[in-house]
mmCIF file of the C-alpha atoms, coordinates in Angstrom:
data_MODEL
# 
_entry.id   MODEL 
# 
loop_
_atom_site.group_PDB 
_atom_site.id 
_atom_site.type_symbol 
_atom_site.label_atom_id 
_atom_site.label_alt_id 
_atom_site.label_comp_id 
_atom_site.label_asym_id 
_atom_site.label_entity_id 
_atom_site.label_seq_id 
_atom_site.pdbx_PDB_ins_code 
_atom_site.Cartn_x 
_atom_site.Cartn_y 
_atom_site.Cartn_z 
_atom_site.occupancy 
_atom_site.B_iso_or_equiv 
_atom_site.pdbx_formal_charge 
_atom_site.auth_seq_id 
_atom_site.auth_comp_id 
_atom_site.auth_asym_id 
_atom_site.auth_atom_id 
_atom_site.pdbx_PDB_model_num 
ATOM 1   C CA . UNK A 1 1   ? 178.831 -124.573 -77.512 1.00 0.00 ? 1   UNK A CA 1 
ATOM 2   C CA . UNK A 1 2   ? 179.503 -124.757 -73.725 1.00 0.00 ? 2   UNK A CA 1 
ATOM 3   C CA . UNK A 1 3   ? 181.546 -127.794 -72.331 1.00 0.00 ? 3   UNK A CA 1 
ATOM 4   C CA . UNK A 1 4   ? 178.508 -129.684 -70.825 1.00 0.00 ? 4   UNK A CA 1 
ATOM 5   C CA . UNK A 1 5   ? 176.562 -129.726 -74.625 1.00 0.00 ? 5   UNK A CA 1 
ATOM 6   C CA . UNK A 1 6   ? 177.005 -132.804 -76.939 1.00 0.00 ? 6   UNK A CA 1 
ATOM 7   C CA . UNK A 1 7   ? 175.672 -133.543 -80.495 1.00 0.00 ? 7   UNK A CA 1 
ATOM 8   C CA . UNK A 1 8   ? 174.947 -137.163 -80.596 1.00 0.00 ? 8   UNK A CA 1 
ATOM 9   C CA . UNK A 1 9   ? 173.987 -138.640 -83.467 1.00 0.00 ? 9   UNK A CA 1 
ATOM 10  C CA . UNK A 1 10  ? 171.280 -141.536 -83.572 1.00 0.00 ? 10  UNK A CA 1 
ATOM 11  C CA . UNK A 1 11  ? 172.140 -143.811 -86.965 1.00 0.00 ? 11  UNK A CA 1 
ATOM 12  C CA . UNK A 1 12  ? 168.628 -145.076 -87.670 1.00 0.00 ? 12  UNK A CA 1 
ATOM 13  C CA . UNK A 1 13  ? 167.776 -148.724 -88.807 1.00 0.00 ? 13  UNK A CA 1 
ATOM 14  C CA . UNK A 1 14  ? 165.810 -148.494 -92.171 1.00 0.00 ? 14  UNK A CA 1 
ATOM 15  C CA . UNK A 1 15  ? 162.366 -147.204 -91.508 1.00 0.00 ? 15  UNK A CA 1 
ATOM 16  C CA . UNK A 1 16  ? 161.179 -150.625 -92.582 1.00 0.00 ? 16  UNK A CA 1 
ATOM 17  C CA . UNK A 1 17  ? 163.024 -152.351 -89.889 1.00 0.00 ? 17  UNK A CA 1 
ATOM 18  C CA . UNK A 1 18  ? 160.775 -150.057 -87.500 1.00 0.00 ? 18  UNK A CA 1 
ATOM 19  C CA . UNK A 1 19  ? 158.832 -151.854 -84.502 1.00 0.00 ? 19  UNK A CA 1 
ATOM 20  C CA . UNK A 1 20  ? 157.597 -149.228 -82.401 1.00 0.00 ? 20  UNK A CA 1 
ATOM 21  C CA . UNK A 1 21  ? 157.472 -146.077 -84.043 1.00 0.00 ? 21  UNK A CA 1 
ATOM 22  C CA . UNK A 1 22  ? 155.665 -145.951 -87.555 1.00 0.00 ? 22  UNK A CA 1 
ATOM 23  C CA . UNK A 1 23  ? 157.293 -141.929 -88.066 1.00 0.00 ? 23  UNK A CA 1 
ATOM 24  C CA . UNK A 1 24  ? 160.263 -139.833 -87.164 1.00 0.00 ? 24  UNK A CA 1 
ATOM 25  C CA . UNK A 1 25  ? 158.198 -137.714 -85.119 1.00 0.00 ? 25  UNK A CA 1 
ATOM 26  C CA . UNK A 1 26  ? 156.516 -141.216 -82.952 1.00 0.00 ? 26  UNK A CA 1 
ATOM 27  C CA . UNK A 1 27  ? 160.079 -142.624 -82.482 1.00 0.00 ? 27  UNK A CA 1 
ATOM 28  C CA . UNK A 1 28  ? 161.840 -138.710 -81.315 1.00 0.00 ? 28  UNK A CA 1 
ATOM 29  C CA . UNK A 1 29  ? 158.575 -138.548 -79.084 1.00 0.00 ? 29  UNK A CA 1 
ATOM 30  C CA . UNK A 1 30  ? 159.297 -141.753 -77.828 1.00 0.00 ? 30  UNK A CA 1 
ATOM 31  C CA . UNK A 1 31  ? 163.004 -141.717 -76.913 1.00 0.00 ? 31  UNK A CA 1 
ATOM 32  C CA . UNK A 1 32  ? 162.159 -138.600 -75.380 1.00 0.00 ? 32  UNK A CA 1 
ATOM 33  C CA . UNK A 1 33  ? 159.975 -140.199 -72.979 1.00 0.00 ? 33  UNK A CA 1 
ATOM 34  C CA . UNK A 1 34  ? 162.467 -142.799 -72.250 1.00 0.00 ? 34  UNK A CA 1 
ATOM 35  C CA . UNK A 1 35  ? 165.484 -140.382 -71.897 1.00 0.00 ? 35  UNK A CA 1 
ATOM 36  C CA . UNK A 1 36  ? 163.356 -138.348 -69.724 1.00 0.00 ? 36  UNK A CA 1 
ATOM 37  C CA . UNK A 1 37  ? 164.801 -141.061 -66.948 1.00 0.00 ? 37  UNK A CA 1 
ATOM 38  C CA . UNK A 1 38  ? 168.072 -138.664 -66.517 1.00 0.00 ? 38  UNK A CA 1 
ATOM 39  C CA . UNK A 1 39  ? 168.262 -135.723 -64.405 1.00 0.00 ? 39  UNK A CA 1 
ATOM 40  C CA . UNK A 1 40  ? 169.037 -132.577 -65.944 1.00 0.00 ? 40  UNK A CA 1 
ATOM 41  C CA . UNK A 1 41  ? 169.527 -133.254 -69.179 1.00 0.00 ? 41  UNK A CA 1 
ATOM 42  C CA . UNK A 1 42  ? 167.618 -132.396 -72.028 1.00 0.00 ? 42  UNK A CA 1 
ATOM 43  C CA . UNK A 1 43  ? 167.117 -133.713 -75.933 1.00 0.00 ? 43  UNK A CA 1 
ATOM 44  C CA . UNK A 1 44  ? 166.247 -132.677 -79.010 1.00 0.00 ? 44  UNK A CA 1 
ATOM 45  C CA . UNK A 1 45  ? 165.792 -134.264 -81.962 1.00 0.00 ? 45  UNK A CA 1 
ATOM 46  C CA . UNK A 1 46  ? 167.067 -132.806 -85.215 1.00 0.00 ? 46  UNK A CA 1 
ATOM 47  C CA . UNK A 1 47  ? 168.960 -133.363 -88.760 1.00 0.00 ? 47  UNK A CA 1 
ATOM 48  C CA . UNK A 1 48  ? 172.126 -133.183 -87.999 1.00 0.00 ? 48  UNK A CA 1 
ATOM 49  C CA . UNK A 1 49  ? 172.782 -130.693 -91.258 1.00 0.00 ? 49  UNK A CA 1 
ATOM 50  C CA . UNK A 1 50  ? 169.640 -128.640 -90.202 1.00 0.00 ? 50  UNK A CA 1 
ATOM 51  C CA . UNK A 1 51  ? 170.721 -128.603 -86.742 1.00 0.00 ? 51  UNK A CA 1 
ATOM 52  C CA . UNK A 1 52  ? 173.963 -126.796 -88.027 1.00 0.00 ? 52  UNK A CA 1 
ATOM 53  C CA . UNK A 1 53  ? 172.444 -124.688 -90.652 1.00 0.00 ? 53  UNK A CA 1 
ATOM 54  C CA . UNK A 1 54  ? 169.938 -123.472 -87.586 1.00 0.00 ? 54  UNK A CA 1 
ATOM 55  C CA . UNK A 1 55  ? 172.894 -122.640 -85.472 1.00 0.00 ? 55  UNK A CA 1 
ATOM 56  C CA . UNK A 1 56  ? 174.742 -120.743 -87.909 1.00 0.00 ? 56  UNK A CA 1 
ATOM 57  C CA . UNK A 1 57  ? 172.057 -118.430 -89.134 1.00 0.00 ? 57  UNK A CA 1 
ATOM 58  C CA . UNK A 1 58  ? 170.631 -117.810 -85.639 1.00 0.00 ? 58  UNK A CA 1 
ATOM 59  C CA . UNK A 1 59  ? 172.979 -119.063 -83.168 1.00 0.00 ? 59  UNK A CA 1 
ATOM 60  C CA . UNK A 1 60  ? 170.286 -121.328 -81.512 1.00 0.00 ? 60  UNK A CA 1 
ATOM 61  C CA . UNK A 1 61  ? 170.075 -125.507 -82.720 1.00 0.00 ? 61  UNK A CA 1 
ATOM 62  C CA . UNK A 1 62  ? 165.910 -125.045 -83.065 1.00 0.00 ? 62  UNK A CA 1 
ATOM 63  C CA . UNK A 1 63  ? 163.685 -124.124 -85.997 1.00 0.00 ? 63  UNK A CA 1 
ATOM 64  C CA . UNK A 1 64  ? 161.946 -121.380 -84.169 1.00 0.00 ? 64  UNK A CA 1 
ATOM 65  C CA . UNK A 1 65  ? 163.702 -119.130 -81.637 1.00 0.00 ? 65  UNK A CA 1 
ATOM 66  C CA . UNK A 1 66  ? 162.851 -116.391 -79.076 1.00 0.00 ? 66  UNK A CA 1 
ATOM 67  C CA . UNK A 1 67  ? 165.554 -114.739 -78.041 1.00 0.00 ? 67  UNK A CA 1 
ATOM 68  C CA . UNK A 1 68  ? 165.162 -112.113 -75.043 1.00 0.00 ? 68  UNK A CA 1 
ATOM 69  C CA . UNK A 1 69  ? 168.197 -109.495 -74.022 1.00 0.00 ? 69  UNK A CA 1 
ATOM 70  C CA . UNK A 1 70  ? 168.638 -107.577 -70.832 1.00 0.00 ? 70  UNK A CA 1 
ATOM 71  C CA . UNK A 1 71  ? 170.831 -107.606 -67.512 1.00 0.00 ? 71  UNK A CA 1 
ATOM 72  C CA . UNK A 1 72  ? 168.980 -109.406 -65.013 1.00 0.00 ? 72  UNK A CA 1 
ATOM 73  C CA . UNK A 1 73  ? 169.368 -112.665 -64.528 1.00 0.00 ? 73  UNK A CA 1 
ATOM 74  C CA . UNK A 1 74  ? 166.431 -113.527 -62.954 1.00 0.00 ? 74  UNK A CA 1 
ATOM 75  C CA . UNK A 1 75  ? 163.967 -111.378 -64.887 1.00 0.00 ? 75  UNK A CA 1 
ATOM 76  C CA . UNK A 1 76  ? 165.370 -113.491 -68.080 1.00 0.00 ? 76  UNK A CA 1 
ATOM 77  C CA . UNK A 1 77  ? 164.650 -116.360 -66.291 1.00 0.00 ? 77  UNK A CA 1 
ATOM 78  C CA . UNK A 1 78  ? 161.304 -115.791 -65.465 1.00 0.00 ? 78  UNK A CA 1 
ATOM 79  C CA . UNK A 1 79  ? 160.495 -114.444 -69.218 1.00 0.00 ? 79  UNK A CA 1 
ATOM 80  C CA . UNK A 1 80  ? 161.648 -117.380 -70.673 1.00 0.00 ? 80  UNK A CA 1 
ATOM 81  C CA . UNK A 1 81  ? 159.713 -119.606 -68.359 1.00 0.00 ? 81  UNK A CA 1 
ATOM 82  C CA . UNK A 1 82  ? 156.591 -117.414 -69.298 1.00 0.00 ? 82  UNK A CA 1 
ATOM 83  C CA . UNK A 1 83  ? 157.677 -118.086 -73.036 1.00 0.00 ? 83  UNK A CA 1 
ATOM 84  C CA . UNK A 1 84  ? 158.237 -121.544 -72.678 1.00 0.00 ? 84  UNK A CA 1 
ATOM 85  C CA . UNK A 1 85  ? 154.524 -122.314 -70.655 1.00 0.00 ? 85  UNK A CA 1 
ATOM 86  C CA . UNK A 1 86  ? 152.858 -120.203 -73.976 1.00 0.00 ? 86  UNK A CA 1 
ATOM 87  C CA . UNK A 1 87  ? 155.048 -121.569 -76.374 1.00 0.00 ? 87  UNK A CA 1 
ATOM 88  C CA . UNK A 1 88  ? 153.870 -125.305 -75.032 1.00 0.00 ? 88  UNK A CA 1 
ATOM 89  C CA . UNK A 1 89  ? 150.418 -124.259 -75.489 1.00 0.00 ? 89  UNK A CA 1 
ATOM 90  C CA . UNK A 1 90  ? 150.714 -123.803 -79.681 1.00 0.00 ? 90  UNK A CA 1 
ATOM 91  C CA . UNK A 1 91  ? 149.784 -126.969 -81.625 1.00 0.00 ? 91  UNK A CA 1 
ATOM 92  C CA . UNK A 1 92  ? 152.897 -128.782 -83.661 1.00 0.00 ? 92  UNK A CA 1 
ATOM 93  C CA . UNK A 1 93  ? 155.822 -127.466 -80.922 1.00 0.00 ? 93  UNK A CA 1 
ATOM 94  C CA . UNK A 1 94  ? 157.774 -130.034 -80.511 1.00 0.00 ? 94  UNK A CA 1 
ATOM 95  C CA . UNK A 1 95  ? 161.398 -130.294 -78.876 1.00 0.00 ? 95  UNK A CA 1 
ATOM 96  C CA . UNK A 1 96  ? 160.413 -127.048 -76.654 1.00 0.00 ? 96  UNK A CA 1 
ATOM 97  C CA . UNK A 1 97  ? 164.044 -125.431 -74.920 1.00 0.00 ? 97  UNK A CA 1 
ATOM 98  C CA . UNK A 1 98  ? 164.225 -123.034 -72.458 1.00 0.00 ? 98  UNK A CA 1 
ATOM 99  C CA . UNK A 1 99  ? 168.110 -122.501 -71.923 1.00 0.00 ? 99  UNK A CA 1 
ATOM 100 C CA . UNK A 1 100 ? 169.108 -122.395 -68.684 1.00 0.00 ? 100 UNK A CA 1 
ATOM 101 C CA . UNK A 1 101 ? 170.625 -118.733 -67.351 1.00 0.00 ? 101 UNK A CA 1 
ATOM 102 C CA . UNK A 1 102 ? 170.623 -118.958 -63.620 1.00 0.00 ? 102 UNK A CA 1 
ATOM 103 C CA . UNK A 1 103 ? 170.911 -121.873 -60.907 1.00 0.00 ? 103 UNK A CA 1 
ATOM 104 C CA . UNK A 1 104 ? 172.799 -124.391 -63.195 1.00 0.00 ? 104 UNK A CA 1 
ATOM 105 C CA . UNK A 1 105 ? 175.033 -127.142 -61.186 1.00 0.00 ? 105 UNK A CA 1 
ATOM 106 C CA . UNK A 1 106 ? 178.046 -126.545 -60.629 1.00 0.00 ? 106 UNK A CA 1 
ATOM 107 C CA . UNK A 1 107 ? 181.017 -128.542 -59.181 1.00 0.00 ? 107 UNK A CA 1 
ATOM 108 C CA . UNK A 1 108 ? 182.674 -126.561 -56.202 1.00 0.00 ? 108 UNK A CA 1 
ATOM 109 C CA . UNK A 1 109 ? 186.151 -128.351 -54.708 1.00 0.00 ? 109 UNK A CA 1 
ATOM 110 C CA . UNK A 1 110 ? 187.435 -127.919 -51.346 1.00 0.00 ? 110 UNK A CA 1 
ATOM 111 C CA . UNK A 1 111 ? 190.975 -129.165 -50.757 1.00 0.00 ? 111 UNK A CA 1 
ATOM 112 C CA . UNK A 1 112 ? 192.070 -130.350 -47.616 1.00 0.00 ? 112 UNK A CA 1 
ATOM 113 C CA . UNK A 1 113 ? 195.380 -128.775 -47.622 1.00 0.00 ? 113 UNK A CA 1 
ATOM 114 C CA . UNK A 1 114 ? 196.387 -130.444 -44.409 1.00 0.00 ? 114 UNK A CA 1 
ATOM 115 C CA . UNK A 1 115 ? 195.677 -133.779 -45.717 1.00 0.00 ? 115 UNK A CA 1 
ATOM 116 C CA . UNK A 1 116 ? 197.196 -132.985 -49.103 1.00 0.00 ? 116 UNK A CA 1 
ATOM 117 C CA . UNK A 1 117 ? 200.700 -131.963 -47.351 1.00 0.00 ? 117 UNK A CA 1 
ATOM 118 C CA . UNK A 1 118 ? 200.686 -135.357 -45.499 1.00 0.00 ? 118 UNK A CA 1 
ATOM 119 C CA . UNK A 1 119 ? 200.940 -137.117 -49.291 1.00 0.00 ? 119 UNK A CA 1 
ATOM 120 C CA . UNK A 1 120 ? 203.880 -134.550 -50.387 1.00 0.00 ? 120 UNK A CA 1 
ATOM 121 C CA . UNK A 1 121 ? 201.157 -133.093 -52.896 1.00 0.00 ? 121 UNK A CA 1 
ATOM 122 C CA . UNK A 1 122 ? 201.482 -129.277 -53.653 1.00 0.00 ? 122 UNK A CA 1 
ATOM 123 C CA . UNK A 1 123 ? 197.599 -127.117 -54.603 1.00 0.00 ? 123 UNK A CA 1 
ATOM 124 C CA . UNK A 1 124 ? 199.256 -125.915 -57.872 1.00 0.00 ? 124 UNK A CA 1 
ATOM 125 C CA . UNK A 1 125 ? 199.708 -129.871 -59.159 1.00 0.00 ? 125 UNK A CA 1 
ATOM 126 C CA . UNK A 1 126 ? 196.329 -130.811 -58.114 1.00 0.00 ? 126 UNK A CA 1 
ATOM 127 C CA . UNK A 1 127 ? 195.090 -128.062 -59.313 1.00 0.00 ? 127 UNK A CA 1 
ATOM 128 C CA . UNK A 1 128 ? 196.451 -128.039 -62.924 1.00 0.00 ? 128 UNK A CA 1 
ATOM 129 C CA . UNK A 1 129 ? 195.188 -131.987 -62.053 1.00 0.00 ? 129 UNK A CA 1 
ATOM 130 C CA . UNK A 1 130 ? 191.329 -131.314 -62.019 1.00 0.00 ? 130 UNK A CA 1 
ATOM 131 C CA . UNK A 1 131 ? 191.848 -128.212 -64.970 1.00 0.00 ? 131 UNK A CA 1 
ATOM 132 C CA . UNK A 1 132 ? 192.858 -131.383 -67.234 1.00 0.00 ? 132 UNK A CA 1 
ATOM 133 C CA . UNK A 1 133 ? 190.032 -133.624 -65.940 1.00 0.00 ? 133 UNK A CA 1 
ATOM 134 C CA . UNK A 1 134 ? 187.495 -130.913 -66.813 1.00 0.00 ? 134 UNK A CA 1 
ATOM 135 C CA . UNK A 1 135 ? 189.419 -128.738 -69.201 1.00 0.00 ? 135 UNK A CA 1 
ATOM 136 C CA . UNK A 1 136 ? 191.584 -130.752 -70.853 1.00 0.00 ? 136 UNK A CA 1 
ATOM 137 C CA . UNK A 1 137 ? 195.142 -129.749 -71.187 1.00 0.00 ? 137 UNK A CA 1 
ATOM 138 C CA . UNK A 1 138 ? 198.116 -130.162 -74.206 1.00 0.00 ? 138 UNK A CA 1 
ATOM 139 C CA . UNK A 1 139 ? 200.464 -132.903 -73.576 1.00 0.00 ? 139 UNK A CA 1 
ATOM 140 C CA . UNK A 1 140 ? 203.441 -132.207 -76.310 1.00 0.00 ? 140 UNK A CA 1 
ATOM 141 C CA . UNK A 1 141 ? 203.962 -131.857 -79.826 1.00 0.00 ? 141 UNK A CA 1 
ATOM 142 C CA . UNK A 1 142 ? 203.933 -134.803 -82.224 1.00 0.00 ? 142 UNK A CA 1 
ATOM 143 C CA . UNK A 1 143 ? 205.329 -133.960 -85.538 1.00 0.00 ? 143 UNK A CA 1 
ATOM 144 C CA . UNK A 1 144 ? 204.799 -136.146 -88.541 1.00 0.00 ? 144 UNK A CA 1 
ATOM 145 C CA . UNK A 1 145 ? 206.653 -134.384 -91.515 1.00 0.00 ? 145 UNK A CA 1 
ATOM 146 C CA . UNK A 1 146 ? 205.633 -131.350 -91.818 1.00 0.00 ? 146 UNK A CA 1 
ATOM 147 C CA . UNK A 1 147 ? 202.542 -130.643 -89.446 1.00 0.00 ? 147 UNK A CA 1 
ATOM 148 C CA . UNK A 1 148 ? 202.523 -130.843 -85.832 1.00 0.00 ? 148 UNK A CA 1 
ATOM 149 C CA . UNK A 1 149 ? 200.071 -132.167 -84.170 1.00 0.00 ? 149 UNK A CA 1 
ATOM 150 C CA . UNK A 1 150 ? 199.241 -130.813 -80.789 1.00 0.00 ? 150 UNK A CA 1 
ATOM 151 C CA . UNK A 1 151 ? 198.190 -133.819 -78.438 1.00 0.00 ? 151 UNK A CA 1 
ATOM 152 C CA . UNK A 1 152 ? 195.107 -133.616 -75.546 1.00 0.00 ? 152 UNK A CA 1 
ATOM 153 C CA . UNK A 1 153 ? 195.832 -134.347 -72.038 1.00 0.00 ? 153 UNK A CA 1 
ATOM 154 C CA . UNK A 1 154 ? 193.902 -137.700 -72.647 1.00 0.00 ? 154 UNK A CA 1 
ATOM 155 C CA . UNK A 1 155 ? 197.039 -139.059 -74.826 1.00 0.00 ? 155 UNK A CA 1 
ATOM 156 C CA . UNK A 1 156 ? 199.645 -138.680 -72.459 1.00 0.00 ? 156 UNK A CA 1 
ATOM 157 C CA . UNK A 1 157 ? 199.819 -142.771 -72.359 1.00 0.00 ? 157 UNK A CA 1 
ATOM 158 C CA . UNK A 1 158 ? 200.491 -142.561 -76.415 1.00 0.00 ? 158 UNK A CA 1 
ATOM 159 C CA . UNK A 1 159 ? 203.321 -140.272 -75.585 1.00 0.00 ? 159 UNK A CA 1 
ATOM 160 C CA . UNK A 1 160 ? 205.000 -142.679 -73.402 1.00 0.00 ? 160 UNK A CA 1 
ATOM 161 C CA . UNK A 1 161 ? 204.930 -145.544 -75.612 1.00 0.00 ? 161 UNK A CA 1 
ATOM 162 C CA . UNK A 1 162 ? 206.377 -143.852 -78.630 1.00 0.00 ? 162 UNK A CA 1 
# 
């Protein structure tokens, strides 16, 4: 699963508590619509269990998959747009994804290395810097008996307090 992918995972009221969706299909069609609000991102709406089960027999999260192989980046791309359009056609498809090959945003950084010398700042700090704020990076070891436990970048502040 690439870094910008999430499972989330929706804990439902019981389906008696329901006031604007009478089905599971209604209330997925209709947070759709509402999450439809942010750019470049796409949903889907799945069992979590059948989401994994999907993804470990076929290597894609849906029920139904069309895979396409070849070198071209662009003629993949335009297949599985010309997939997707027929695919959206067929009665009952629901949660249609096309995966994105090509064109996909992308953060570029430029450092100022002129203004970074006037703060006493060197590239290789700031670099390893921004690899922890997208990457994440291993703080230390923490070892409680037996096992150590290797701690994320983000718990640097537990470190220091122990």
């Amino acid at each position: 699963m690439p870094i910008e992918a999430c499972d989330l995972m929706v804990i439902l009221k019981d389906k008696d508590d329901w006031k604007k969706a009478n089905s599971r299909e209604e209330l997925a069609e209709k947070m759709g619509e509402a999450l439809e609000a942010i750019p470049g991102v796409t949903f889907g709406f799945q069992q979590p269990i059948q989401m994994r089960f999907n993804e470990l027999m076929t290597g894609v999260r849906q029920d139904v998959a069309v895979k396409i192989f070849g070198e071209d980046l662009t003629v993949l791309t335009d297949l599985s747009q010309q997939v997707g359009k027929i695919v959206g056609t067929v009665d009952g498809a629901r949660d249609l994804y096309v995966e994105e090959v090509t064109g996909l945003p992308q953060i570029v950084i430029n450092i100022n290395r002129d203004e970074v010398a006037k703060y006493g700042l060197n590239i290789e700090d700031i670099n390893q810097a921004i690899n922890a704020a997208f990457a994440g990076q291993s703080a230390g070891l923490v070892f409680e008996g037996e096992r150590d436990m290797t701690l994320p970048f983000a718990s640097v502040h537990k470190v220091a307090r122990t």
